[in-house]
NURO-233287 format. One record per residue (C-alpha): residue number from 0; residue in three letters; chain; x, y, z. Coordinates in pm, 1 decimal. Example, Ala and Ser with C-alpha at 12.3 -4.5 7.8 and 13.67 -1.06 7.14 Angstrom:
REM residues 2
+-------+------+-------+----------+----------+----------+
! vexmi ! sefi ! kolvo !        u !        v !        w !
+-------+------+-------+----------+----------+----------+
!     0 !  ALA !     A !   1230.0 !   -450.0 !    780.0 !
!     1 !  SER !     A !   1367.0 !   -106.0 !    714.0 !
+-------+------+-------+----------+----------+----------+
REM end
This chain:
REM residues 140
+-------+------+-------+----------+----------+----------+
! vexmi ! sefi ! kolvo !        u !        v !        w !
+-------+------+-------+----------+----------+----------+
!     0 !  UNK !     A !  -2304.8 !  -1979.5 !   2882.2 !
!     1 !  UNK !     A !  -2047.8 !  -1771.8 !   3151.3 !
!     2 !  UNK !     A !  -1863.8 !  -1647.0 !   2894.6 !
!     3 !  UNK !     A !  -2201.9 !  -1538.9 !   2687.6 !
!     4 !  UNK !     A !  -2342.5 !  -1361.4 !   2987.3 !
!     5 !  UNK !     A !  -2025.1 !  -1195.8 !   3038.4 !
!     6 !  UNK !     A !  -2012.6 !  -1023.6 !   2673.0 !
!     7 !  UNK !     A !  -2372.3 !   -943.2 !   2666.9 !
!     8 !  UNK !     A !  -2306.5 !   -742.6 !   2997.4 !
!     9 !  UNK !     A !  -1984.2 !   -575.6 !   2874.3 !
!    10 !  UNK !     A !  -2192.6 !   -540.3 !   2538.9 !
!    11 !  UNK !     A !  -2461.1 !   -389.5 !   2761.9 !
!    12 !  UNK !     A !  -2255.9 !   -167.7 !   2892.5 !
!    13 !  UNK !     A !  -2136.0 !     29.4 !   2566.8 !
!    14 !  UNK !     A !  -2519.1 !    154.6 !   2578.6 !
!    15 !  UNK !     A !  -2387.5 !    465.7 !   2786.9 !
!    16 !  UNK !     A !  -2072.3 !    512.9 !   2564.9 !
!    17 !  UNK !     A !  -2313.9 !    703.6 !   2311.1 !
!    18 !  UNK !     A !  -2378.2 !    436.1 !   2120.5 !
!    19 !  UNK !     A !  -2606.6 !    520.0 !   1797.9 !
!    20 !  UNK !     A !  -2740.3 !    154.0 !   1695.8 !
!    21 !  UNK !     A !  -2781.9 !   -157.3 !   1906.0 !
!    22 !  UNK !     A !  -2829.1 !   -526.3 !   1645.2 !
!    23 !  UNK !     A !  -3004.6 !   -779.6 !   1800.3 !
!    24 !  UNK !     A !  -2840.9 !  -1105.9 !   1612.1 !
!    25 !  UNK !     A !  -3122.2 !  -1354.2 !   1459.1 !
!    26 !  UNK !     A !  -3054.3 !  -1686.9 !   1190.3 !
!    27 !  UNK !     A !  -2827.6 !  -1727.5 !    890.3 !
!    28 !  UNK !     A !  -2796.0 !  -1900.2 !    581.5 !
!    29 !  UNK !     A !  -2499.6 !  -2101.9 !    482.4 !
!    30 !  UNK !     A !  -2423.5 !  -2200.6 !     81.1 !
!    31 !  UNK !     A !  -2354.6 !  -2522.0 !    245.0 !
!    32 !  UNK !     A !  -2540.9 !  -2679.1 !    520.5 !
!    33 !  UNK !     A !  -2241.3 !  -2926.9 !    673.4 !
!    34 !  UNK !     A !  -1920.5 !  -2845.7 !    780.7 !
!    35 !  UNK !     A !  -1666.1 !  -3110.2 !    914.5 !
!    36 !  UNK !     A !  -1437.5 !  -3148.4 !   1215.8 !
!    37 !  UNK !     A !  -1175.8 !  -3427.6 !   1339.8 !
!    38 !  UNK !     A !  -1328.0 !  -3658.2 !   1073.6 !
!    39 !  UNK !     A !  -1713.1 !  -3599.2 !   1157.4 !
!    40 !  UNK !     A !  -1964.8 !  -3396.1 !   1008.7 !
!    41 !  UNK !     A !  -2174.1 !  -3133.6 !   1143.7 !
!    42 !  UNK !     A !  -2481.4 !  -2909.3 !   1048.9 !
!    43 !  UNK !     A !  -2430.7 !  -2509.9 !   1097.6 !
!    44 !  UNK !     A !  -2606.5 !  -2354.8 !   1351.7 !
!    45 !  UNK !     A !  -2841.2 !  -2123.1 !   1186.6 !
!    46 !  UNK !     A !  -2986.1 !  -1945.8 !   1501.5 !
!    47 !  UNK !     A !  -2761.1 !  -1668.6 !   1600.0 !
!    48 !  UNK !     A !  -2840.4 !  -1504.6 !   1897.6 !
!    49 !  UNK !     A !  -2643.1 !  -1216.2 !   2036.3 !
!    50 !  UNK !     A !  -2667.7 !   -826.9 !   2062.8 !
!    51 !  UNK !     A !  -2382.3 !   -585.8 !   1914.1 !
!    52 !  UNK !     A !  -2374.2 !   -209.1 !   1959.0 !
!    53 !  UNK !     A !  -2203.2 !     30.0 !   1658.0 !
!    54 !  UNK !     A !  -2082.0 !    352.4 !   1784.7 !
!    55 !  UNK !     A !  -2119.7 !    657.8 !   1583.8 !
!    56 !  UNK !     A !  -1762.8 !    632.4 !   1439.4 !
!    57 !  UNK !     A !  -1848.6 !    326.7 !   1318.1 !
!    58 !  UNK !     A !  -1682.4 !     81.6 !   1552.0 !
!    59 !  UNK !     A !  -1911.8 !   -243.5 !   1664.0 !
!    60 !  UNK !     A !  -1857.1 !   -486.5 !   1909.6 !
!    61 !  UNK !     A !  -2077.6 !   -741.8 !   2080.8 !
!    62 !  UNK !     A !  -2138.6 !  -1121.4 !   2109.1 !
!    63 !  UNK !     A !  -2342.7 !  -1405.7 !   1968.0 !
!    64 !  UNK !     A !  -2381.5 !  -1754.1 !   1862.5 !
!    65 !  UNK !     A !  -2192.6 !  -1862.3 !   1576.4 !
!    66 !  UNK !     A !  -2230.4 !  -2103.3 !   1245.7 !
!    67 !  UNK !     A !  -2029.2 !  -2349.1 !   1457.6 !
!    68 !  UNK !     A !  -2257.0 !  -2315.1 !   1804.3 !
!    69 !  UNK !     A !  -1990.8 !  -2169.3 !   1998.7 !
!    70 !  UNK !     A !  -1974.2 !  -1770.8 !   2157.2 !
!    71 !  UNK !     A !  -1826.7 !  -1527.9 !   1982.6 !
!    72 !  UNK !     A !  -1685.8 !  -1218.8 !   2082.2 !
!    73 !  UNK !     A !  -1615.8 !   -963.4 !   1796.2 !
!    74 !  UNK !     A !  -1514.3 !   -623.9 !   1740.2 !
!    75 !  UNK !     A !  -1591.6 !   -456.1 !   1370.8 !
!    76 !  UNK !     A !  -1598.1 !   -141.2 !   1167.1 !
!    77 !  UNK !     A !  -1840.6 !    -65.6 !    969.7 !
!    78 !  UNK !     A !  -1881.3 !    229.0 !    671.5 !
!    79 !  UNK !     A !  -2213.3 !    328.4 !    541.1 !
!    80 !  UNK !     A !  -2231.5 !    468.6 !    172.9 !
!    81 !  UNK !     A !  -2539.6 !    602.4 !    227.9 !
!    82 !  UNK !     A !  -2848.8 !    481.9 !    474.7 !
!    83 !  UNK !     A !  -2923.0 !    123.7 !    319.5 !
!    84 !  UNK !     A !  -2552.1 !    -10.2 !    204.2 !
!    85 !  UNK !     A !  -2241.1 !    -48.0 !    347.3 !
!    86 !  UNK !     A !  -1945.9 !   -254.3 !    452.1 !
!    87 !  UNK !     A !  -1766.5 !   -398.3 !    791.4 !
!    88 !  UNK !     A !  -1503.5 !   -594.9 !    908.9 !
!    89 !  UNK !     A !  -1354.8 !   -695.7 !   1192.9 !
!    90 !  UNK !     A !  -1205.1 !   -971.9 !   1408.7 !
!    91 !  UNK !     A !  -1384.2 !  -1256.4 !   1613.8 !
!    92 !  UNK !     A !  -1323.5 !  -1530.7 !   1857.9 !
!    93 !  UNK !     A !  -1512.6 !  -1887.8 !   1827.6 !
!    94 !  UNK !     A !  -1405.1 !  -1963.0 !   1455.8 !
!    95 !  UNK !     A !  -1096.6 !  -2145.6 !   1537.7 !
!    96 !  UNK !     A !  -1033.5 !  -2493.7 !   1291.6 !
!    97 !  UNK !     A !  -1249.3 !  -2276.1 !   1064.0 !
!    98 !  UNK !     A !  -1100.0 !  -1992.5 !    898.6 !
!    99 !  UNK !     A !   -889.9 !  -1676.3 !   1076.1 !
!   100 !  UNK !     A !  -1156.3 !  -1532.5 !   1259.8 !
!   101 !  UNK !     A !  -1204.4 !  -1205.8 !   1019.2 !
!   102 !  UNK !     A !  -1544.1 !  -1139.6 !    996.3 !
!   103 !  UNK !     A !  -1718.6 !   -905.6 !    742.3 !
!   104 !  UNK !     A !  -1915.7 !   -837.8 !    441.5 !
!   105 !  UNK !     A !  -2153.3 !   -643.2 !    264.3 !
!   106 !  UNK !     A !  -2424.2 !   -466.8 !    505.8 !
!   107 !  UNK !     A !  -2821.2 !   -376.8 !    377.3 !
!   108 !  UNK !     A !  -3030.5 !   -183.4 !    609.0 !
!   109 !  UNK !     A !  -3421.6 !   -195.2 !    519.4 !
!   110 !  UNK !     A !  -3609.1 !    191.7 !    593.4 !
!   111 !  UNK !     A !  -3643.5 !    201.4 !    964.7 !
!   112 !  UNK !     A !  -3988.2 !    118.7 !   1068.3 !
!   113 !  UNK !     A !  -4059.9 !    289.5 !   1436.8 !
!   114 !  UNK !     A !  -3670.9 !    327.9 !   1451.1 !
!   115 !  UNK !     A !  -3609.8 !    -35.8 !   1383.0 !
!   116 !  UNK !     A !  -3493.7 !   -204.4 !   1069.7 !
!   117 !  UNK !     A !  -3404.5 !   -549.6 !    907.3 !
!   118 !  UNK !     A !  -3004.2 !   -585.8 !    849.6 !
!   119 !  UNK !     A !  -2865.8 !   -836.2 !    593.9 !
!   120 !  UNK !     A !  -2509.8 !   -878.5 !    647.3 !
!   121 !  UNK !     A !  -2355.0 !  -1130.4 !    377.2 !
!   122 !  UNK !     A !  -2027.2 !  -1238.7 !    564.4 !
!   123 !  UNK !     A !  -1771.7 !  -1406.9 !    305.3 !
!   124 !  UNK !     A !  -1502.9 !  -1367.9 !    529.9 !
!   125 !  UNK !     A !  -1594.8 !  -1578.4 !    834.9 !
!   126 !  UNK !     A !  -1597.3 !  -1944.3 !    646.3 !
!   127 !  UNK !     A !  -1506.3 !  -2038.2 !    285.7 !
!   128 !  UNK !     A !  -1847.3 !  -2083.5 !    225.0 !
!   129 !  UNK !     A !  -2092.8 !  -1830.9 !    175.5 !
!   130 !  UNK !     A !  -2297.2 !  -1717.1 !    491.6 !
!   131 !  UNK !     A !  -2606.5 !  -1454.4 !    503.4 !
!   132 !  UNK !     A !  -2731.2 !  -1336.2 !    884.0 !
!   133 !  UNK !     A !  -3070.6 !  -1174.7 !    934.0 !
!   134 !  UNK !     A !  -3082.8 !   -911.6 !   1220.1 !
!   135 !  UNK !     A !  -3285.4 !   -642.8 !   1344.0 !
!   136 !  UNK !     A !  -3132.5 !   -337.7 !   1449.2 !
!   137 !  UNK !     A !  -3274.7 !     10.6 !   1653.5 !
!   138 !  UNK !     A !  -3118.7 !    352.0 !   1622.2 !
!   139 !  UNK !     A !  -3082.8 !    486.9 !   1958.5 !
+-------+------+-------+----------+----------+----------+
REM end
């Protein structure tokens, strides 16, 4: 929880460093619902919170809960084609035993609804099974 607080203040932070979009993290969807580790199995963690901020060039960084209930710090870029698709990448912590800790995917931004929208980011990258995260994000 230390270590949570910590990059949600640091996170916090980037708010003054002209910042044009803060994501507030939300749930996720995994192709498969059980993962194992030293011999056991384990359900994902499909609540996600955390809060990222994308600068206007594109680079992202924040922290949140991950698939495998542990806090993750990450920094990302991300490239819109146009307002509603795009892509990111980017390194995290917290995925160690389970893949390389390169995050990323495909992004889809919904129409912003009083500056708000709904972001689907399908992350391929982060475990070898398919993942899909849910967040809401506000242009500032």
């Amino acid at each position: 929880m230390k270590n949570f607080l910590i990059g949600a203040v640091l996170a916090l932070s980037a708010a003054f460093a002209h910042a044009d979009e803060i994501m507030i993290h939300g749930i996720s969807y995994h192709g498969k619902r059980t993962y194992e580790e030293n011999g056991q199995e384990y359900k994902y963690n499909e609540r996600n919170p955390g809060i990222s901020y994308i600068l206007d060039n594109g680079v992202g960084f924040g922290v949140y809960k991950n698939s495998y209930a542990r806090t993750t710090f990450h920094v990302t870029y991300r490239h819109m084609f146009n307002e509603y698709t795009g892509v990111t990448v980017g390194a995290a912590t917290g995925y160690q035993n389970h893949g390389s800790g390169v995050i990323g995917g495909l992004v889809l931004r919904t129409p912003s609804y009083s500056g708000w929208r709904v972001v689907f980011l399908g992350q391929p990258f982060t475990t070898k099974y398919r993942i899909l995260t849910l967040n809401l994000s506000k242009e500032l």
